[in-house]
Each structure stands twice: as C-alpha cells, then as structure tokens.
C-alpha positions as CSV (number, residue, x, y, z in Angstrom):
1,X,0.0,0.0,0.0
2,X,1.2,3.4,-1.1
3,X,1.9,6.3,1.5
4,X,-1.4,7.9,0.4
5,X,-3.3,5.0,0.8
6,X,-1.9,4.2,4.3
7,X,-2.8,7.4,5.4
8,X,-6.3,7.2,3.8
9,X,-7.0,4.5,5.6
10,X,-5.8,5.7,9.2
11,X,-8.2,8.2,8.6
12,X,-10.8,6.2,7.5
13,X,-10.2,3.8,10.6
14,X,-12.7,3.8,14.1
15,X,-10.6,5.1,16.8
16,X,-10.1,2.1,19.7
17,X,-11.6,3.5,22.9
18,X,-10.0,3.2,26.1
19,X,-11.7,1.9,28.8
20,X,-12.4,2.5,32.3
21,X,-8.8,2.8,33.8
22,X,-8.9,-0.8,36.1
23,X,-5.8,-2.6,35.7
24,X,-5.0,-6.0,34.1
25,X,-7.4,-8.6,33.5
26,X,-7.1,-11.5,36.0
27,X,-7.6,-14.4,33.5
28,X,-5.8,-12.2,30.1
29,X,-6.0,-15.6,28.0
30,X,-9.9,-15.5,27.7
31,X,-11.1,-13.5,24.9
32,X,-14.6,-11.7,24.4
33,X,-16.9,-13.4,21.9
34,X,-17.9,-10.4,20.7
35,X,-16.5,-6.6,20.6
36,X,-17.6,-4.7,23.5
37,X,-18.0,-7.5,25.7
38,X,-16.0,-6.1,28.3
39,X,-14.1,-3.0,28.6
40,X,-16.5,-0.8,27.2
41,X,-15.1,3.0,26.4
42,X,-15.2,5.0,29.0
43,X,-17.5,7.4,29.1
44,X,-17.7,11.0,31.5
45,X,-20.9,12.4,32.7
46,X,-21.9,16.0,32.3
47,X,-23.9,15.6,35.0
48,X,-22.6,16.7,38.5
49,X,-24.0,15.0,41.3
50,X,-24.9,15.8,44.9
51,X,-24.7,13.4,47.5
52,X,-26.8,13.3,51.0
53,X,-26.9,11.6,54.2
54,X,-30.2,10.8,55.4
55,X,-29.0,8.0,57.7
56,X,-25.8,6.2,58.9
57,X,-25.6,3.4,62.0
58,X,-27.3,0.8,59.6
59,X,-25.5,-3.0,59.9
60,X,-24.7,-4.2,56.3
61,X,-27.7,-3.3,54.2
62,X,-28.6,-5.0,51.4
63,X,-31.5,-3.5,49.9
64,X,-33.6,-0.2,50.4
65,X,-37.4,0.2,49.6
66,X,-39.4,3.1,49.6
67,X,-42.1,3.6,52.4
68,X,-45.4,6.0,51.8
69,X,-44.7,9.9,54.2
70,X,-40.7,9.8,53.2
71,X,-39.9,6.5,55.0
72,X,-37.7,3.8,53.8
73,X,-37.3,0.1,54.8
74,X,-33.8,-1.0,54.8
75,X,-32.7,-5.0,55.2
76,X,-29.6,-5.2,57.6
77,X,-27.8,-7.8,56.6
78,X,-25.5,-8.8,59.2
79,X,-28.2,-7.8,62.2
80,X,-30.7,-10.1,59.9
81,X,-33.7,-7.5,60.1
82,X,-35.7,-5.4,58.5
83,X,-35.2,-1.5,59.6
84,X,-37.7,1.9,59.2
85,X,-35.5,4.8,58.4
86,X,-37.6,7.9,59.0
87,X,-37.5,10.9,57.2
88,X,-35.4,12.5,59.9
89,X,-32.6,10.1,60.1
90,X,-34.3,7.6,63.2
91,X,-34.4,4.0,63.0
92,X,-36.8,1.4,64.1
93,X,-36.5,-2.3,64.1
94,X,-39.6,-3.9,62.4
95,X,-40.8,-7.0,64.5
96,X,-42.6,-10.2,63.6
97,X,-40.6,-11.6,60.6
98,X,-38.8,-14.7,61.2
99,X,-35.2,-16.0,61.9
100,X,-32.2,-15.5,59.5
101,X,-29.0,-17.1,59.6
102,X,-27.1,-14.4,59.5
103,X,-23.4,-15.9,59.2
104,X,-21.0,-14.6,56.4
105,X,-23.0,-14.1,53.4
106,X,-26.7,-14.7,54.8
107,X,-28.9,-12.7,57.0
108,X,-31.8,-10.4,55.3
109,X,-31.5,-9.9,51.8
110,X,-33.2,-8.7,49.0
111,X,-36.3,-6.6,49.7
112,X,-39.2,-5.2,47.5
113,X,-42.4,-2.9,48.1
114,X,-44.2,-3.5,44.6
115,X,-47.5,-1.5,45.6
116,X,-49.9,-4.8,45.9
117,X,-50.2,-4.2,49.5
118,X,-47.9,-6.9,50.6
119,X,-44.0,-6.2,51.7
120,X,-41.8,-8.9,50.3
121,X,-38.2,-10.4,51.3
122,X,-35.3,-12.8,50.7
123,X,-33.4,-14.2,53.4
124,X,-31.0,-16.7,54.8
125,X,-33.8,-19.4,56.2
126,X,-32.0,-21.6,59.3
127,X,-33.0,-25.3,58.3
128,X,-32.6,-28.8,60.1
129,X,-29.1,-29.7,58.3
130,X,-28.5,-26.1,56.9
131,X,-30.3,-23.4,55.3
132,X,-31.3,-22.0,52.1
133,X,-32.9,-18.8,50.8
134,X,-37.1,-18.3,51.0
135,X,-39.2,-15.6,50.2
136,X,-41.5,-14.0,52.4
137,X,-44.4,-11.7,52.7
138,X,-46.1,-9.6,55.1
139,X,-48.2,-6.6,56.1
140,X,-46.2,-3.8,57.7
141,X,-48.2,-2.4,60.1
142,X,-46.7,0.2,62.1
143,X,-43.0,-1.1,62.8
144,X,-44.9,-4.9,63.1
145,X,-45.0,-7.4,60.1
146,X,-48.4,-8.7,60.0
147,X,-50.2,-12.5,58.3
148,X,-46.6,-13.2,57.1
149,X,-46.3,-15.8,54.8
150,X,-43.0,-17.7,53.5
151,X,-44.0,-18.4,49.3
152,X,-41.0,-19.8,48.4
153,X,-38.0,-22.0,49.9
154,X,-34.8,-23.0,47.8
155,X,-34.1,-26.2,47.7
156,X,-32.2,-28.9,48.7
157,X,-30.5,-27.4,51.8
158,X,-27.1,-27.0,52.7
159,X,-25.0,-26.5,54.6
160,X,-23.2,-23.5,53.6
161,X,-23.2,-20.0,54.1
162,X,-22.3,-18.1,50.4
163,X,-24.4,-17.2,47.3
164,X,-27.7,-16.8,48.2
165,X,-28.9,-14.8,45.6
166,X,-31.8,-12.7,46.3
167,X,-32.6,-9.9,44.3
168,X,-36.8,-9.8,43.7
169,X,-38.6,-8.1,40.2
170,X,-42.2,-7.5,40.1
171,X,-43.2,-7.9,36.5
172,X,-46.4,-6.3,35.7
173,X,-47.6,-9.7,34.4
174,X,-48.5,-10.0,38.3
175,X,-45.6,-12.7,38.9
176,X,-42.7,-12.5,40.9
177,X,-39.1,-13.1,39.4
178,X,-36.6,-14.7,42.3
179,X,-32.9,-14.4,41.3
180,X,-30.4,-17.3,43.6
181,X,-27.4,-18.4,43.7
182,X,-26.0,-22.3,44.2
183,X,-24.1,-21.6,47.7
184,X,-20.7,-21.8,46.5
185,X,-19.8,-24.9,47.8
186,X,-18.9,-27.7,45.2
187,X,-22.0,-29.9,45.8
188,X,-24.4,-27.0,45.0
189,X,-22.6,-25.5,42.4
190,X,-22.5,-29.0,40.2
191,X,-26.6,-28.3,40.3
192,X,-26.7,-25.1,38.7
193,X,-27.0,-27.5,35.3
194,X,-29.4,-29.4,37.3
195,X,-33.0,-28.8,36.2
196,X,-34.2,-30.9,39.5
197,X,-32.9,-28.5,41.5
198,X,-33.5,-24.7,42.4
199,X,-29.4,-24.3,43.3
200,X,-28.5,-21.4,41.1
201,X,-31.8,-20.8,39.2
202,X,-33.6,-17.8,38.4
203,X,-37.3,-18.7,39.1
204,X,-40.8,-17.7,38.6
205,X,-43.9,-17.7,40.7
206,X,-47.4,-15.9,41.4
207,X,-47.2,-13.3,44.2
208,X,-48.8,-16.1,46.2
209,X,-46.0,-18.9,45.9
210,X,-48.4,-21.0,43.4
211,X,-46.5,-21.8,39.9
212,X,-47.3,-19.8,37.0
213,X,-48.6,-22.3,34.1
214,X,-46.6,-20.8,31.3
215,X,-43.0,-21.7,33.2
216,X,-41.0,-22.9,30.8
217,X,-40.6,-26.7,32.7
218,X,-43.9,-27.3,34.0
219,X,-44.8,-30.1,31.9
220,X,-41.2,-31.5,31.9
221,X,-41.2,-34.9,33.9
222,X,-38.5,-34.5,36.8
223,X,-37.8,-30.5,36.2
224,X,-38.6,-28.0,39.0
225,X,-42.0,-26.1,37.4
226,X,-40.5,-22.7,39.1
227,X,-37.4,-22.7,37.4
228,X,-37.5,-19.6,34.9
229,X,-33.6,-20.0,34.1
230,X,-30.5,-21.8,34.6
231,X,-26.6,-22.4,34.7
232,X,-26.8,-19.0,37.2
233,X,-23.9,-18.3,39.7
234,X,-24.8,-15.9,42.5
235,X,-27.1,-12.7,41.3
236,X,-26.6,-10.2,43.3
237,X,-29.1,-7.5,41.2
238,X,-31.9,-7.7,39.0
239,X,-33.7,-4.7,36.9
240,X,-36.5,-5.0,34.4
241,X,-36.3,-2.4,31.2
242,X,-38.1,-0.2,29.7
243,X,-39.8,-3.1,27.6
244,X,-40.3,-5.2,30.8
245,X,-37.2,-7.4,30.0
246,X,-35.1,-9.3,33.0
247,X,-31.7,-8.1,33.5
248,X,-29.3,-9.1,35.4
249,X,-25.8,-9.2,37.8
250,X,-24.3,-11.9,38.8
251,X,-20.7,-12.4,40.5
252,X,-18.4,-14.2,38.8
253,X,-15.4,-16.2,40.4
254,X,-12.0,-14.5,40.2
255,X,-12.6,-12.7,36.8
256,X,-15.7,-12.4,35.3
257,X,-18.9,-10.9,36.7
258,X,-21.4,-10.7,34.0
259,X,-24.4,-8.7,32.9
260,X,-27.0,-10.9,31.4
261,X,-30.3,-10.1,29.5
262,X,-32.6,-12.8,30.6
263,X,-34.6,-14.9,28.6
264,X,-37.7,-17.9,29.5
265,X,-35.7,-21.2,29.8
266,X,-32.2,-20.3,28.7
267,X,-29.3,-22.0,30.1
268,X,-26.2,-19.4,31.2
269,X,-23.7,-21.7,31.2
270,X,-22.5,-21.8,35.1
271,X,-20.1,-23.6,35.8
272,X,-19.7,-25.1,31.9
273,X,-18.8,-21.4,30.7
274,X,-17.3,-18.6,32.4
275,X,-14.4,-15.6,32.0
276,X,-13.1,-16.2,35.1
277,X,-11.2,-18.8,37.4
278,X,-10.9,-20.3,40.7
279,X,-9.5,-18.5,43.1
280,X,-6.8,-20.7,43.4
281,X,-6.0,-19.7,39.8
282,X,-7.0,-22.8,38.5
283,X,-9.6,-23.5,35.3
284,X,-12.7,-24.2,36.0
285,X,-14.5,-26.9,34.0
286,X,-12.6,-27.4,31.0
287,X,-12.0,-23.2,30.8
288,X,-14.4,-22.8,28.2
289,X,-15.9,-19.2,27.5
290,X,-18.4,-20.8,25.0
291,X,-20.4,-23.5,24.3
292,X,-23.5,-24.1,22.5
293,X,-26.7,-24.0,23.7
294,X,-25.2,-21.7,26.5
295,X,-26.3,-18.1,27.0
296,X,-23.6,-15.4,26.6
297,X,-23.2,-12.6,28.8
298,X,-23.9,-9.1,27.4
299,X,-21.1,-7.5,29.1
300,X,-18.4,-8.9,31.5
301,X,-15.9,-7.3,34.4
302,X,-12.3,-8.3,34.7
303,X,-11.4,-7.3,37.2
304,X,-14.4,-8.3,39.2
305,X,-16.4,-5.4,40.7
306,X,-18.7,-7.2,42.7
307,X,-22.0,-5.5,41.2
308,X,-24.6,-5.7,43.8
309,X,-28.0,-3.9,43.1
310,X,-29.1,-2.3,40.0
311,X,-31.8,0.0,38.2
312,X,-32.4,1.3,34.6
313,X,-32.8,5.1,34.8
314,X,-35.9,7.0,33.9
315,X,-34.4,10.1,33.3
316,X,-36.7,12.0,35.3
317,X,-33.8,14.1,37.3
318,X,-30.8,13.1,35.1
319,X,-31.6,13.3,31.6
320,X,-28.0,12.2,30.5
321,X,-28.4,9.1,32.1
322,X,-32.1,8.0,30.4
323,X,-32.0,4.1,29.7
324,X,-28.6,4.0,31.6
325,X,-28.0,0.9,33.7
326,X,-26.9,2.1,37.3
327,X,-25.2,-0.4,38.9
328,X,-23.6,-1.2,42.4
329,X,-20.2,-1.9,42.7
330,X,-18.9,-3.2,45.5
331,X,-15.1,-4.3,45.4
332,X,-15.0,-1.0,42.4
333,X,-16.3,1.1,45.5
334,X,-18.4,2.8,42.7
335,X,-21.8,3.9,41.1
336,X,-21.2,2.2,37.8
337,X,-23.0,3.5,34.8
338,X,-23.5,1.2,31.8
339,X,-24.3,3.4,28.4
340,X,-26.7,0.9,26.3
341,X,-27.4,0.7,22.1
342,X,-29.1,-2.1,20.7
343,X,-29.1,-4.3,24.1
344,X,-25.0,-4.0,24.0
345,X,-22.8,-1.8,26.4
346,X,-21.0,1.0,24.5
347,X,-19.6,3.2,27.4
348,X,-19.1,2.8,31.0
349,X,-18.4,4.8,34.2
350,X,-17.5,4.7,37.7
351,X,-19.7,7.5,39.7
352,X,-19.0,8.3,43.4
353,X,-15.6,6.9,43.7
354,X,-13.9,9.7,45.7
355,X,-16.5,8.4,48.4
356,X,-14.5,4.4,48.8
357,X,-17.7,3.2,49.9
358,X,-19.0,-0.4,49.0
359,X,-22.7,0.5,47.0
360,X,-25.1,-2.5,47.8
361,X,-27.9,-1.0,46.4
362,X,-30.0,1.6,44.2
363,X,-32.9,2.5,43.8
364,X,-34.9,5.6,41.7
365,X,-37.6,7.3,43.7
366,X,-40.3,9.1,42.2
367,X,-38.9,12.6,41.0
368,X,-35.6,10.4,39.7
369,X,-33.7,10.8,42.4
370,X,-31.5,7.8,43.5
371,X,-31.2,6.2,46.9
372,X,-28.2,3.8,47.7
373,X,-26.9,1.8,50.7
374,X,-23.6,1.4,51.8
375,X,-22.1,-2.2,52.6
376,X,-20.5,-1.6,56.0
377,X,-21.1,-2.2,59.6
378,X,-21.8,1.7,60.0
379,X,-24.0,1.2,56.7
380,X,-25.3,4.7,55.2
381,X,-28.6,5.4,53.5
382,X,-27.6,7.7,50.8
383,X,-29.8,10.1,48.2
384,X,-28.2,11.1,45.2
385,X,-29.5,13.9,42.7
386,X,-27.7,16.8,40.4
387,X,-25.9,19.3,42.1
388,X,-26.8,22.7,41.8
C-alpha cells in the first residue's frame, strides 16, 4: 500500500476507545466473543452529582425500599432484620418476621415494596441440616410485620453459608421473578445444570408462591415447574427495562462478573462457561468461555467489581443518564454506569468513587432521584441527585 493510501485509511479507521482505567485482566487468555464484551469506552458524565446523608448506624444493608410519608425500609444484613428509616434520620427495628441465619453471606436480603399491598423479602432461612434462601411476605403495620407468609423456599438445603442470591422483580404480568445463587460450595454449584434442582436458578412464581402455568418446565417430567432459568452463579441484582425485560448481575469467580439479558428457559452456562477462574488460579470446568446452547453474557468485568443492586434510569432528574444501567459496585467502590445501544454496552463509568464506599444498592424514587446503601457495619442510606 502506497503512503497515500496508508494514510487514507488511518483516517478512515474507528478510533479504539480506552476503557475504564482498572488494571490488568485477571484471566488475560480469555477473549470476548464479541467486541464490546468487556471493557467498554469509558465514558464521563456532564452531570454533577450531589450526594446526602439521610441516615448512617445501619449493619450491612442489602436493599432499600421506599415507604409512603418519606420513610424507607432498609434490610440489615448482618443484624438479619428489616429497619424503618424515617424521614429525619431515626431508625426502628420492624418486628414479627422470622429468623435468618445471619453468618458470612446470609442474614436479610433482597427486599421489594411493589405496591400490591404486601411487603416482600429474601433471606437466609436456618433449616434442620443447613439453610437455604425463601421468600417471604407480610403486612407492615406500624414497625410490626403482619399475616406473614413464607412463598417460596430454595431447595435442597445446605449446609453453607455463600451465594444466596436474592434480588426480587415485580413484572407487571402480576408474577414474581426470584434471582439465587448455588451456595458456593462444590455440591451446589454441580446443580446449577441441574433442572431438578432450584441451586443457582432464576425462578418464577405468582405473588402467592403458586407456579405460573406458562413456566417454561412445568410439563417436563422431573424438572422444577418454578425454574424460569438456569446455569446462574450468584445474582446479586436484577432490573426490568423499559420493555419489561429481566436483566441481570451476577458475581463471577475470580474474573468475570457478568451482565445478562434474561430470557424464558435459557441455560447461562455456570459452571460449563465462564471468563473467570478459581480462586486458586486454577480452570474451571474445561476453561471454556463458549459452548453451544449456552447463554452469553452481554457484558463482563475483569477485574471483578462485585456488582450488587441495580436499576435502569428514567431520566426523570438526570436526563443524561435515560436508559442508563446504574449499577452497584462493591469491590469498584463505585456507582457504575452502563451506556446501552441495541441491548449491547458502549460506554461505561464509575460515579462516586472519591467516596471508597462499598454501593449495595440503588434504587430511583419518584422525581428520579436515587437512593443507595452502603455495605459496612456503619452502613449509610444515601440520596443522590444533580448538584446545583
């Protein structure tokens, strides 16, 4: 090629982005199966944000939900309860829901107030010969949980105390979408494949526990009818778009937390596929990234940054960040912002990292403000909107 023609065509050419800055991948000899899997271009908001207190002293919350007269209900973790933040800052316990086990990664988890008149909740349920994650419901009346109800219960037990899962969506369909995890430990994780068993599923119900009839393995002899999907690792968020889609988070091993768009009966490949390893540093299954009949992620991290709760933007307050995917990120101590085109990630950004606070979760309130919770033992409740 001539010297004009070389030059035409370095003109001609895209420009290669640079990413988030986030140092080397931790498993560099596992390639993306398609371009912008992972490390998207970073991207830099216009938008300034303001940042408020409105409550500190909480002990490792998991999930906020928004209360009627400027209340929230916050699930503490560690303390394995569920918490009234008033609009001043004061805390009350709530009373009547029942017993977590609260070691390592279990306690209260995910937490939802869909407007059906019922308060529901994932936690750590103590079990003759272990636990597992359930679901409950309940009337919240005054700081008292009322007629509770426990709709759903993971199983088989273990014994183990990691990957729980619990993130909750309310599709308006009138179902309920329960996002798990298979508990870490070897035995549970060889069952994510397993459709006779609800270890690292996503499943589907009715508010009321019963099985929806158009589950994708009701009529399948020896399949769990509440399974929704499969091959999951350990969701730790869950957002539905503006077309009423699933998406989710999930943690990955060491390398390779994933994004996933969520479809009726697909299998996402844990722990056949995957962009990370053990954390040994050894492969895990054969150290494939792809296989067929396997689900790929829309968008992976390595470096892991632990995403943890998650919401697609209105706009409402932040224009800029319309159709944005706002993501927790734990270990990135970071808002993360996902730019979306076509259901693929074309820019990303870490928000609020001067702060080096653990996000665990975010929610949008009404005028499109944000609300977040900090993963600490002095846990903060946190509203974010533009500054100025």
């Amino acid at each position: 090629m001539n010297r004009a023609l070389l030059l035409a065509a370095l003109i001609a050419a895209p420009a290669i982005a640079a990413p988030v800055p986030q140092g080397p991948p931790n498993v560099p000899e596992k390639s993306p199966a398609f371009a912008g899997q992972t490390r998207a271009e970073a991207v830099v908001s216009k938008t300034k944000l303001q940042v408020t207190e409105l409550a500190s002293g909480l002990n490792r919350p998991w999930a906020v939900a928004l209360l009627e007269g400027g209340r929230f209900l916050v699930s503490e973790k560690a303390a394995g309860r569920l918490t009234i933040v008033a609009a001043d800052g004061s805390k009350t316990p709530v009373t009547g829901t029942p017993a977590t086990d609260a070691r390592n990664q279990g306690g209260m988890l995910g937490l939802a107030n869909p407007g059906d008149g019922w308060i529901y909740w994932s936690y750590a349920e103590p079990r003759e010969g272990g636990n597992g994650t359930a679901v409950a419901r309940g009337h919240l009346v005054g700081a008292e949980m009322r007629d509770v109800q426990v709709i759903f219960r993971q199983m088989p037990t273990l014994d183990a105390t990691q990957h729980y899962g619990g993130p909750m969506l309310f599709p308006k369909d009138g179902s309920i979408i329960i996002t798990l995890g298979e508990r870490s430990i070897l035995p549970g994780r060889m069952q994510a494949q397993k459709l006779d068993s609800l270890l690292g599923k996503i499943v589907r119900l009715n508010r009321d526990g019963s099985i929806p009839k158009d589950n994708p393995f009701v009529k399948m002899a020896g399949a769990r009818p509440e399974i929704w999907t499969y091959g999951n690792r350990n969701v730790q968020g869950a957002a539905l778009d503006a077309k009423g889609r699933v998406w989710e988070v999930e943690h990955g091993p060491a390398g390779g937390d994933e994004l996933n768009l969520i479809a009726k009966g697909k299998d996402y490949g844990w722990p056949s596929i995957t962009y990370g390893e053990e954390y040994s540093g050894k492969p895990i299954s054969d150290n494939a990234t792809q296989k067929a009949g396997m689900e790929q992620p829309v968008y992976y991290w390595d470096p892991v940054i632990a995403p943890s709760g998650m919401v697609f933007y209105s706009g409402k307050a932040m224009p800029e960040y319309k159709g944005n995917i706002l993501v927790g990120g734990l270990r990135s101590m970071a808002l993360v912002r996902l730019v979306l085109k076509n259901d693929r990630v074309v820019g990303e950004e870490r928000l609020l990292t001067d702060r080096k606070q653990r996000i665990r979760d975010v929610v949008e309130g009404p005028a499109g403000e944000l609300y977040l919770v900090t993963d600490d033992a002095d846990g903060k409740l946190l509203k974010v909107t533009p500054a100025g």
